[in-house]
N, C-alpha and C positions, 0 to 999 in steps of 0.2 A: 516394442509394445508400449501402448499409452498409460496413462491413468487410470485403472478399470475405474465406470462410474454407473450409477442406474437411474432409467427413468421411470415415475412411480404418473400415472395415468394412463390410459392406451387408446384416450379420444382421439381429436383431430392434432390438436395442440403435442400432445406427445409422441404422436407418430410422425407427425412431420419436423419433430427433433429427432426423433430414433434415425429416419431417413437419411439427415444431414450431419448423423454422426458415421452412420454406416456409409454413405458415400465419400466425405470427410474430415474423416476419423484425427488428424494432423495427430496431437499427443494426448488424445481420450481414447480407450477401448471400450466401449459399448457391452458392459457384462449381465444387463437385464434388464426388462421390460415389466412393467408391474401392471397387473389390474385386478377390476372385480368382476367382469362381466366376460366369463368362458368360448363365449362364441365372438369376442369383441375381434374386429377385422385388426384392428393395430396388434391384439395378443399372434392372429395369425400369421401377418405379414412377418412378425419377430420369427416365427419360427423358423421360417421358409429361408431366412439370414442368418440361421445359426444360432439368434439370438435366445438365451434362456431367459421363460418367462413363470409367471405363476396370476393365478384370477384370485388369489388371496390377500390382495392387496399388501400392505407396511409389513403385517405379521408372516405373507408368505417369502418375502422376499428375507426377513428377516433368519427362517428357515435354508434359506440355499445355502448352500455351500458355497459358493463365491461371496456373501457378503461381507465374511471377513478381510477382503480385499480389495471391497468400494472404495473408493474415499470420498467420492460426490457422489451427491443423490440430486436429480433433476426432479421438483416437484410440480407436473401439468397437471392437478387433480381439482381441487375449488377452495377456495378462499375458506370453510369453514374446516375442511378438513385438513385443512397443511396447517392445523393450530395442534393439531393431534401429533401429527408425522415428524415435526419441527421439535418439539418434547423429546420424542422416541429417539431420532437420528443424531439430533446434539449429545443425550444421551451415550449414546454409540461412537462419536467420535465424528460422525460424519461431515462434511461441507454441504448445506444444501444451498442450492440456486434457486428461488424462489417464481416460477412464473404465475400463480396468484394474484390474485389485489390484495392478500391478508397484510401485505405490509409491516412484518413482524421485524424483521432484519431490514436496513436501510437502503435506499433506493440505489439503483444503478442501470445507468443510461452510458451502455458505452463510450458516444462521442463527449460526451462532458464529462464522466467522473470516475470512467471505468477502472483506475487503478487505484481510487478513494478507500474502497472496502475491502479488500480482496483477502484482508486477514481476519475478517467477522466472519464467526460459525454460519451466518446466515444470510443471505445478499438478496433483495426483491428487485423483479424485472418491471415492478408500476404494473400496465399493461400497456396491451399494442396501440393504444391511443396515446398513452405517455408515449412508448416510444418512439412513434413517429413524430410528434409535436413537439417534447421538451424538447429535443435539439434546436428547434427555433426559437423560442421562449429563451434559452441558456444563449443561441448567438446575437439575440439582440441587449442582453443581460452583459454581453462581456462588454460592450459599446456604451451600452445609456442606462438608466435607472427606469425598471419599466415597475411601472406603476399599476398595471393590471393585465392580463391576461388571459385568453377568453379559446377554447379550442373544442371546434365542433369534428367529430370524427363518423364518420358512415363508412358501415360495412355490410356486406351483401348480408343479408337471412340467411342466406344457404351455408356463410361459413360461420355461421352465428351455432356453435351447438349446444349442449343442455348444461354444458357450463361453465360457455360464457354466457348464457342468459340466466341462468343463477348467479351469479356475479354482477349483475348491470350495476346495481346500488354499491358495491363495492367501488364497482372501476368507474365511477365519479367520484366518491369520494375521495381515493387512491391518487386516480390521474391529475385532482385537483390539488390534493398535498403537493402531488410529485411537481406542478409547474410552478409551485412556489419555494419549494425546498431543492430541488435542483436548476432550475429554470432559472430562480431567480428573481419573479416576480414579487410581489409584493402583497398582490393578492390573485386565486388563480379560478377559475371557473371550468369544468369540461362537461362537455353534451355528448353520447351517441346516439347515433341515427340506427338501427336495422334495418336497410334498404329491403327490401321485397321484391325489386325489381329483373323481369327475365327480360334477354338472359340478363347473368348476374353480372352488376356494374364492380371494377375493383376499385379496396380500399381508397375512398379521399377523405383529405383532412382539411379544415381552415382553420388558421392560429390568428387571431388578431391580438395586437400590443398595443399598447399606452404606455409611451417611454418621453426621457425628455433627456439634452445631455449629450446627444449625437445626431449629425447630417444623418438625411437619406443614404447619401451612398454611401458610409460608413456601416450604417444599419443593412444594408443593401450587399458589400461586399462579405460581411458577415455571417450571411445568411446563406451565402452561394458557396463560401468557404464552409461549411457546416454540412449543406448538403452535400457536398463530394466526400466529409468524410465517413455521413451515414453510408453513402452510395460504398464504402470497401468493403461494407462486409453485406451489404443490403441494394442490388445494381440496380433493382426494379424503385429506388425510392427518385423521386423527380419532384421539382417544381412545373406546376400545371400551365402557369401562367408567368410572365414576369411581377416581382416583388410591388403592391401598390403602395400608397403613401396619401395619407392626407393631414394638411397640416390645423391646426388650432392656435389660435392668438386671443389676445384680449378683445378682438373686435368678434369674435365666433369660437368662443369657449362653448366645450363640449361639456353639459351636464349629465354626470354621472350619480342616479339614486344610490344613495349611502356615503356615497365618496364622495361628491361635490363639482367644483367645476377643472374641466382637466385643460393646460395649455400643451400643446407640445404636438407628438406625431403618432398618427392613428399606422401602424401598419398592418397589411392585407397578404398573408401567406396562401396561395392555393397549394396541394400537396398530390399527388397520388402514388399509391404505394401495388407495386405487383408482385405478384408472390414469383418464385423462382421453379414454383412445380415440381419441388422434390417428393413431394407427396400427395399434395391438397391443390387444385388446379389456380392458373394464376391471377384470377379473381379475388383470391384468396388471403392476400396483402397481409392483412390484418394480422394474422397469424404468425404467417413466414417471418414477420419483422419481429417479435416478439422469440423465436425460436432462433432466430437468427444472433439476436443480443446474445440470449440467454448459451447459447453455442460458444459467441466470442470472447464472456464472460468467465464461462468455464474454461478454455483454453489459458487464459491469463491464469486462474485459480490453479490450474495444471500442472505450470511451468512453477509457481510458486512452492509446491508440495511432493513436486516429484525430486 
């Protein structure tokens, strides 16, 4: 027997972590499913798995009889309500893992930092645009001093649902904290797209740097080493294209508004992220990477507590 832990959402985001605790489980037990909306397909599917749920959200879970025996709480709900749940649960003793943009507890990006926090009551997963992108941002960071960083993320509409699109203003500002606080940058920028496109195109990403400080292949090896180790816990994550490069000198200084003129090396990440279709179909990248962190997270917090 694992960890018992619960997850408090039962949209897309939170069922397709329930999924990939129930298929597996390693050293979590999956002891509840939270929501507010009674007929919600993620409260059904819990049931049909054994899973005990409740539509009363913090306070109905707070109610069950298993909750004396959580110790994580998984929160897929929305950035304005995990300011609520976060109060309650610390309160209670609990560990929350944070998949939000509220960014109350500090960042964690597996492949960079993931054993940095793992004894704070609260751990945030950025979002699924962080955590495809910082890993790049953080491996050209371990090489050269990158001087800005810039990361445009597009994800189908269809896996876009009512809160992650309540969240859009968050998960820029969020995602843009997170490439400069774990990334490394110095200063960081992020954009989403909501593609619209049928059928539906899966998650891509573009990271571009402004570094100085390191070779290309330097920058280049580092970037392939990085990806292999999002790809252990995340196999659908790839580069689209090979790593580009363009260089600046004092003959063809790149003027940057606010920042000035930049010498050094422009690089060009193409990204695409495919979901694993434990739940939410493989279009669906966006997500799966985010549940995925937040999964591998938890398992470290696991092993720490058990």
């Amino acid at each position: 027997m694992g960890v018992k832990v619960a997850i408090i959402g039962s949209g897309n985001i939170g069922t397709d972590l329930m999924m990939k605790l129930i298929k597996f489980p390693r050293n979590m037990e999956l002891a509840a499913l939270v929501g507010i909306d009674p007929d919600s397909e993620g409260l059904s599917i819990a049931r049909e798995h054994g899973v005990a749920t409740t539509h009363e959200g913090l306070a109905g879970l707070q109610q069950m009889e298993a909750y004396r025996d959580i110790r994580i709480v998984f929160d897929a709900t929305s950035a304005y309500a995990h300011k609520d749940h976060d109060r309650a649960l610390r309160a209670d003793g609990k560990k929350v893992i944070d998949l939000t943009p509220a960014a109350l507890g500090p960042f964690t990006v597996p492949p960079v930092n993931m054993e940095q926090h793992l004894n704070q009551p609260n751990v945030n997963m950025v979002t699924c645009g962080g955590q495809a992108t910082i890993p790049i941002v953080a491996a050209v960071s371990q090489v050269a001093t990158v001087h800005y960083a810039e990361i445009v993320a597009s994800v189908s509409s269809r896996s876009a649902g009512p809160g992650t699109r309540a969240n859009i203003d968050e998960f820029t500002r969020t995602t843009a904290q997170g490439i400069e606080t774990v990334g490394g940058a110095k200063k960081g920028k992020a954009i989403i797209i909501l593609n619209p496109a049928e059928p539906p195109m899966i998650m891509r990403d573009t990271v571009f740097t402004l570094s100085d400080g390191a070779t290309e292949d330097q920058i280049r090896s580092s970037i392939e080493s990085m990806v292999e180790n999002v790809q252990s816990y995340v196999p659908g994550y790839r580069l689209k294209q090979e790593v580009q490069f363009e260089r600046f000198g004092d003959n063809n200084k790149l003027h940057i508004p606010g920042m000035g003129d930049f010498t050094g090396i422009k690089t060009s990440v193409f990204l695409e992220v495919e979901g694993a279709g434990d739940y939410l179909p493989p279009y669906s990248g966006n997500l799966d990477i985010m549940t995925a962190a937040a999964k591998a997270t938890g398992e470290l917090v696991a092993e720490r507590i058990s």
